[in-house]
C-alpha positions as CSV (number, residue, x, y, z in Angstrom):
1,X,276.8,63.5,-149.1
2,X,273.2,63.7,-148.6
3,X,271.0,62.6,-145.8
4,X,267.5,61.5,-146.7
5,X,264.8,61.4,-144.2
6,X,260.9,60.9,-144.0
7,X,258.2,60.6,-141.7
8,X,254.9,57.8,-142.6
9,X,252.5,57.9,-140.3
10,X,249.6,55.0,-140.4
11,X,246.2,54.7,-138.9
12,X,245.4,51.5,-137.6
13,X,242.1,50.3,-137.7
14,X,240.5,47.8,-135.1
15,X,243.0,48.2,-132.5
16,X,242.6,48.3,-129.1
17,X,245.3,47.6,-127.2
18,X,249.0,49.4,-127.5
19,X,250.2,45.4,-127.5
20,X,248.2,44.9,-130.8
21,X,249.6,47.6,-132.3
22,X,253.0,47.3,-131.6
23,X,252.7,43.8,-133.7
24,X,251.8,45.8,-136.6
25,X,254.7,48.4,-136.6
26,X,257.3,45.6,-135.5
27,X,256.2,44.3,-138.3
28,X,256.0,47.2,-140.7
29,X,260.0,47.9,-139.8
30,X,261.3,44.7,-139.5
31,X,260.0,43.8,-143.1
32,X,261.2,47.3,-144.2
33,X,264.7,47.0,-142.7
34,X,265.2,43.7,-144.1
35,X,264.1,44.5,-147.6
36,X,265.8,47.6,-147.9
37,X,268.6,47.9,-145.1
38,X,267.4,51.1,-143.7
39,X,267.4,52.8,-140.1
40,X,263.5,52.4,-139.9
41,X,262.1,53.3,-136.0
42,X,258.8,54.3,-134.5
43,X,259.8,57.9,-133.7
44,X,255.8,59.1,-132.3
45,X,252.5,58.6,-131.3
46,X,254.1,55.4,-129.2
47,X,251.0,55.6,-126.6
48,X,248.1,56.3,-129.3
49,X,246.7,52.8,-130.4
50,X,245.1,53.8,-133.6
51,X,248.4,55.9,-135.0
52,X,251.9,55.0,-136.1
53,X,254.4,57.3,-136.8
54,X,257.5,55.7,-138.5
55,X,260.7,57.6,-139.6
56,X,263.2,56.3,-142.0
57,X,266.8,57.2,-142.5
58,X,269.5,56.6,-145.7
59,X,272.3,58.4,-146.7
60,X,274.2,58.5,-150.0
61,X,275.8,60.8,-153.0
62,X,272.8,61.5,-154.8
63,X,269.8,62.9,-153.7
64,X,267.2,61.9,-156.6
65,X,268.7,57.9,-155.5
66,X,267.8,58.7,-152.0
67,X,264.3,60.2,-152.9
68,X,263.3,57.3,-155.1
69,X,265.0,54.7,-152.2
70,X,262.3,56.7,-149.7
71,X,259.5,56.7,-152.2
72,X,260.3,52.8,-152.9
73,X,260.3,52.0,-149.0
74,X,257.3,54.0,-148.3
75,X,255.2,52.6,-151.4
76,X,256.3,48.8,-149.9
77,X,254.7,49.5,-146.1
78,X,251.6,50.4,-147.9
79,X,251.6,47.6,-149.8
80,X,251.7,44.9,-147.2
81,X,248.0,46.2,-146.3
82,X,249.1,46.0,-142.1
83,X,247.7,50.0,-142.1
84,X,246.5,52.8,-144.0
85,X,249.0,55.4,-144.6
86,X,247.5,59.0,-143.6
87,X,250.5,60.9,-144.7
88,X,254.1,60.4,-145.9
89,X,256.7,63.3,-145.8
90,X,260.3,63.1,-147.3
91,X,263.4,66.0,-147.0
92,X,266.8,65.5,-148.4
93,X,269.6,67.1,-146.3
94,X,272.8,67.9,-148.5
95,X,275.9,67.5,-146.1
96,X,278.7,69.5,-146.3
């Protein structure tokens, strides 16, 4: 079993209120989660306005799957144009 994990985080341009940019990442993980059926969830930066940090969460048997699920997912939120993506980080955890 392997765990696969990674961290986007976003800039958001001309926002300036923490209600305007909680639109954007509701939006970013609900469209995620119901394309892909992932654990998707702000995990930082909640009180920044311009900055999203979004984790995502699979698991599965094979790790190169998992990697190219992450890559998929990741390469989707970019596309819907809602932010621009900063940085995207991905780490497979084998399980026992």
């Amino acid at each position: 079993m392997t765990v696969g994990v990674a961290l986007v985080v976003f800039r958001l341009h001309e926002i300036h209120s923490l209600k305007e940019k909680r639109k954007i990442v509701k939006s970013l993980i609900e469209k995620s989660r119901n394309r892909f059926n992932v654990a998707v969830a702000e995990v930082a930066d909640q009180d920044r306005h311009q900055q999203a940090s979004i984790g995502i969460a699979v698991i599965g048997n094979d790790g190169r799957v998992l990697n190219s699920l992450l890559d998929r997912i990741m390469d989707f939120m970019e596309s819907l144009g809602l932010a621009d993506m900063v940085s995207r980080e991905i780490e497979l955890i084998p399980m026992g």
